[in-house]
N, C-alpha and C positions, 0 to 999 in steps of 0.2 A: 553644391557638394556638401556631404551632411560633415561636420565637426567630428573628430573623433572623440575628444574631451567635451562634448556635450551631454553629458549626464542625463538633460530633461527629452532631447531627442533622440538619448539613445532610449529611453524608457517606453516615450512613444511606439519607437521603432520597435522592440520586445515586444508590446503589446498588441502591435499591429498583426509579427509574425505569430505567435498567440490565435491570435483571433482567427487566420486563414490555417491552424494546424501545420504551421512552418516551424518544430520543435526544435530542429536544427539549426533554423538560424538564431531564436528564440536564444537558444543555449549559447551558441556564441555571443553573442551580443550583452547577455547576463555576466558572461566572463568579462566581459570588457568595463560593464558595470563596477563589478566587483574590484579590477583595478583601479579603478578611477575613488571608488568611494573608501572610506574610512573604515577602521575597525568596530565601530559602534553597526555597523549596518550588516557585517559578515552572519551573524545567525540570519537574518532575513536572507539576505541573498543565496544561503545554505536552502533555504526552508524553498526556495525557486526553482534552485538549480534539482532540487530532490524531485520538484513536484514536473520542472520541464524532464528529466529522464526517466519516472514512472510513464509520462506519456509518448517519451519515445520508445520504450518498451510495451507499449501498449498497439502502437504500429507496426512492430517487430512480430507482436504477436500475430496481429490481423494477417501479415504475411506469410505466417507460416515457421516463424524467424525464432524459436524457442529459445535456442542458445543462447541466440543476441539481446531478445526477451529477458532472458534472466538476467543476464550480466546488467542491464539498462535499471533493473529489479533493484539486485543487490546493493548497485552504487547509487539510487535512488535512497535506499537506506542508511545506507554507510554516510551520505551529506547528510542526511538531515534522518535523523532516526525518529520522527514523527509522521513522514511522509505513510499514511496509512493506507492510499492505495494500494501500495509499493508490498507490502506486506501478503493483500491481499492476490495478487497477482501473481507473486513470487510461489506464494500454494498454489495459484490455479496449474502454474505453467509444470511446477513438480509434481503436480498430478496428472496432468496431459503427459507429462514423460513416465508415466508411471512406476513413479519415485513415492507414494502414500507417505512414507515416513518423512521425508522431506517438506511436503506440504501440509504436515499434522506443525513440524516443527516453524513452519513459518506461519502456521495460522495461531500456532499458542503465542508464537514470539508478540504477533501483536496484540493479544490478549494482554501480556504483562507491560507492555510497550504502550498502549492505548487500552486501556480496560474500556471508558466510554463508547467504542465502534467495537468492542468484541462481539455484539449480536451478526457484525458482517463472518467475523470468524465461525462462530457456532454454528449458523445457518451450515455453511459446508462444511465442519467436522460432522453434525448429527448427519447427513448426508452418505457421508464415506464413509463412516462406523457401521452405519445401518446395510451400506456393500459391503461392506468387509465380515459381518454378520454380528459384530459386537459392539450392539446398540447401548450396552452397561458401559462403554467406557466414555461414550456422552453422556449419559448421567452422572460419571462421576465427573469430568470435567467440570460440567456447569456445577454440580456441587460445591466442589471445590474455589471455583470461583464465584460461587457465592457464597460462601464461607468467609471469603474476603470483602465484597462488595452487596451486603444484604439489601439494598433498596435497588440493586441493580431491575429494573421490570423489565425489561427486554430479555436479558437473562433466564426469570422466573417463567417469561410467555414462553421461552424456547423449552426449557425443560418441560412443564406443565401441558404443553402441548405433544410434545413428547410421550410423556408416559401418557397422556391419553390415547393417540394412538396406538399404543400398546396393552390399550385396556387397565391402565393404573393409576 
């Protein structure tokens, strides 16, 4: 019978559920972590619990589960506001709901939130600008966030390739 106050088995055991896509138990089990351990460890166990409920919204989604998706989304962010799947997913699913504005606004969120992985954002903003028929306002985007981040190159490949498509 495993220990409840075992720390190093229950990290195992997390890992274990982890490894077979058991996010459910995973996440309880993290909770239980998280009681047992100290406050020096709570942003990490944040930074877990964000990355275990991006992927249970990411099952949610596989199911068909949108609503449940998002909500899995949002609290995925609200623990730990670096989880940058979370971000990303949160656009996909308000755009499968065809909400555009909602998923422009979670894709810029983590643009300012993670500039470093904004090329996952820009990839599907230049996408849905370009259906929406107003490909100027991903150019201004990347603009402007290059204005802030000038040696960003993934940035620079996304616009660059952009206007060459466009013939510019």
């Amino acid at each position: 019978r495993l220990d409840p106050d075992n720390q190093y088995a229950l990290l195992y055991l997390e890992k274990l559920h982890e490894e077979q896509h058991q996010w459910n138990e995973a996440y309880r089990i993290r909770r239980q972590l998280m009681e047992l351990s100290g406050p020096d460890t709570q942003p990490r166990n944040q930074a877990i619990l964000g990355f275990l409920e991006n992927a249970l919204g990411v099952d949610a989604m596989k199911e068909g589960k949108r609503e449940e998706a998002a909500r899995h989304f949002e609290s995925a962010i609200e623990m730990d506001g670096s989880t940058t799947p979370a971000y990303v997913n949160l656009g996909d699913v308000r755009l499968a709901d065809n909400d555009a504005a909602a998923a422009v606004a979670a894709w810029n969120q983590l643009i300012e939130v993670s500039p470093e992985r904004a090329h996952l954002a820009l990839e599907r903003l230049e996408r849905l600008y370009e259906r929406q028929g107003s490909a100027h306002a991903f150019e201004d985007r990347c603009r402007a966030f290059l204005a802030t981040r000038p040696q960003d190159w993934r940035a620079r490949l996304a616009l660059g390739s952009h206007l060459s498509k466009r013939g510019q």
